[in-house]
C-alpha positions in Angstrom: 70.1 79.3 144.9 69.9 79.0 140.9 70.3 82.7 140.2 73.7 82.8 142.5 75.0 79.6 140.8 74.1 80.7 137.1 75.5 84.6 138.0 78.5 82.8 139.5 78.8 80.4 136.2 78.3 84.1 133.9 80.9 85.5 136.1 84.0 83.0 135.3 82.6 82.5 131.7 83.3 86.4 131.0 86.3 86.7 133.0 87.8 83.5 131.3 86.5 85.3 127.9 87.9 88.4 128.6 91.2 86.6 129.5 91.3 84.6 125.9 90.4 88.0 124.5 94.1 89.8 126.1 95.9 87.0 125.0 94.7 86.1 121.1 94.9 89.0 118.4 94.1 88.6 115.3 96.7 90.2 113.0 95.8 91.5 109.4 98.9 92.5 107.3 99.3 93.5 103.5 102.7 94.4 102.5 104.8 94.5 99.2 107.8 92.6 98.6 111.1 92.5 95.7 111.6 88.8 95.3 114.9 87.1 93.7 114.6 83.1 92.2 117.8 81.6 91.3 115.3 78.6 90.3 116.4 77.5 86.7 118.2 81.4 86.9 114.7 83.4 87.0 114.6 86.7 88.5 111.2 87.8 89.7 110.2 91.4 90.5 107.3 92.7 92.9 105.3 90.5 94.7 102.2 91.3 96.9 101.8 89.4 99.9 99.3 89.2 103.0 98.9 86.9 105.9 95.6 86.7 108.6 96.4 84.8 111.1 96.0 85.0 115.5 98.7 85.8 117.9 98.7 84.0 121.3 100.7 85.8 123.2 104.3 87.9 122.9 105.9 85.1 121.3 103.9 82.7 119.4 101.7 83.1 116.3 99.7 81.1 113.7 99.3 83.0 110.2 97.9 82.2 107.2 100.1 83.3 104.1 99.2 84.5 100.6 101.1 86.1 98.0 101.4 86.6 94.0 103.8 87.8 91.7 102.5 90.8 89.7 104.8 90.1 86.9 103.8 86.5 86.1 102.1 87.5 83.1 104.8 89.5 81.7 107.2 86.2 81.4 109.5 87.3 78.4 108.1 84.2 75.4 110.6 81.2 75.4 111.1 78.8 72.8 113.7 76.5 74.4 112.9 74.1 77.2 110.1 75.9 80.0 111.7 77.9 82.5 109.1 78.3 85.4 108.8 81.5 86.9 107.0 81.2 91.3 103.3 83.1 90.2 101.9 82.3 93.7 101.8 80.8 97.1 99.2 80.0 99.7 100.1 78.8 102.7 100.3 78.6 106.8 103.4 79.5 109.6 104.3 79.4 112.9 105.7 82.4 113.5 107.9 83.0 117.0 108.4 86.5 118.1 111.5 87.6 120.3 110.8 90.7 121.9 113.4 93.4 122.1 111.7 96.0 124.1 108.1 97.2 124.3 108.0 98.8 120.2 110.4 96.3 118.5 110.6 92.5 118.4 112.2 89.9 116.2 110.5 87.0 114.4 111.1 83.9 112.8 108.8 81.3 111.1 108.6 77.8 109.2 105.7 76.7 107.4 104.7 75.0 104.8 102.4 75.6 101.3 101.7 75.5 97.8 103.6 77.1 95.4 102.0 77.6 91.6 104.9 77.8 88.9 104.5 79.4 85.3 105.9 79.2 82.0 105.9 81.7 79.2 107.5 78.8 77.0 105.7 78.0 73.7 103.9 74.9 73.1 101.3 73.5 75.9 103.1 73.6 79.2 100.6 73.5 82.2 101.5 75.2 85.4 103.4 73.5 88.1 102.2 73.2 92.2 104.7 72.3 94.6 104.5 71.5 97.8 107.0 74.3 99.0 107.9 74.7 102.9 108.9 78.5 103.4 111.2 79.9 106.2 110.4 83.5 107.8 112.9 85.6 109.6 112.4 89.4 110.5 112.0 92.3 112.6 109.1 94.5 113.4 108.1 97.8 115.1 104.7 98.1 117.1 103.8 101.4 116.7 100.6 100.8 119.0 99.0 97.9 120.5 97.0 97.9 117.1 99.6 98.9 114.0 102.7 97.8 113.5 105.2 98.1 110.1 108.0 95.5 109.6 110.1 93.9 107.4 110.0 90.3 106.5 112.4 87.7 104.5 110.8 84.8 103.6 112.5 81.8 101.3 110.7 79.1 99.8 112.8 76.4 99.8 111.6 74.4 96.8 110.6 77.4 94.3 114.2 78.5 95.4 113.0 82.3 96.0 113.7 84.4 98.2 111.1 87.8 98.9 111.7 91.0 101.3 108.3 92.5 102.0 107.7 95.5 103.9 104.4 95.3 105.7 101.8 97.4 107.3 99.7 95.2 109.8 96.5 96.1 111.6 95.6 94.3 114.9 92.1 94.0 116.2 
């Protein structure tokens, strides 16, 4: 009677297995972006940004969010007050996805990070961190169940910057 009840038990546990495997996907995506800051009236350039994160289902996903600006070290010198300049952000979103039919789907997130600030300003100025809560809106194009490309806005509300990426993701 032990074999039955422990094949039984093996049964559900990979059917119940198999069924969390459908339904969470983890999502890999590295995209670059052209980000604007209107903080202190900084304009940034190209950013590169990734995220890692698992998707539930069709509509709801959990990321984690990197990304760094590749022109933070080439801050023109300023010998006036500091003018801080977003060099990067870590983070994690919800994300929401709306689907439109089976290739595209819209999304939206809110989240919440760190930003790091610079300062090419003479004189000892350390960097800043924030705490910096970051809104996602965008839409994306599965290509297959495993690649998809999309764009992305994303504005951090206390940096005051707002990035477009265009991504490449990789699901597996």
């Amino acid at each position: 009677m032990k074999p039955v009840k422990f094949a039984t038990a093996a049964v559900f546990s990979l059917a119940a297995a198999n069924a969390w495997s459908q339904s969470v996907q983890a999502d890999l995506a590295l995209g670059g972006s052209l980000s604007h800051g209107s903080n202190q009236g900084n304009v940034h350039g190209l950013v590169l940004a990734g995220d890692l994160g698992y998707r539930f289902d069709n509509n709801l996903a959990v990321q984690v969010y990197a990304m760094g600006d590749l022109n933070s070290n080439n801050l023109p010198l300023n010998l006036g007050q500091p003018v801080y300049s977003l060099s990067s952000f870590v983070g994690v979103r919800a994300l929401g996805y709306l689907p439109l039919n089976d290739s595209w789907e819209l999304l939206g997130g809110l989240g919440v990070g760190q930003s790091t600030l610079s300062t090419s300003a003479a004189g000892n100025h350390p960097d800043q961190k924030e705490t910096d809560p970051i809104l996602s809106g965008g839409i994306q194009w599965r290509m297959s169940k495993t690649f998809h490309i999309g764009l992305t806005l994303d504005y951090l509300t206390k940096a005051d910057v707002s990035m477009a990426t265009v991504q490449a993701g990789w699901n597996f």
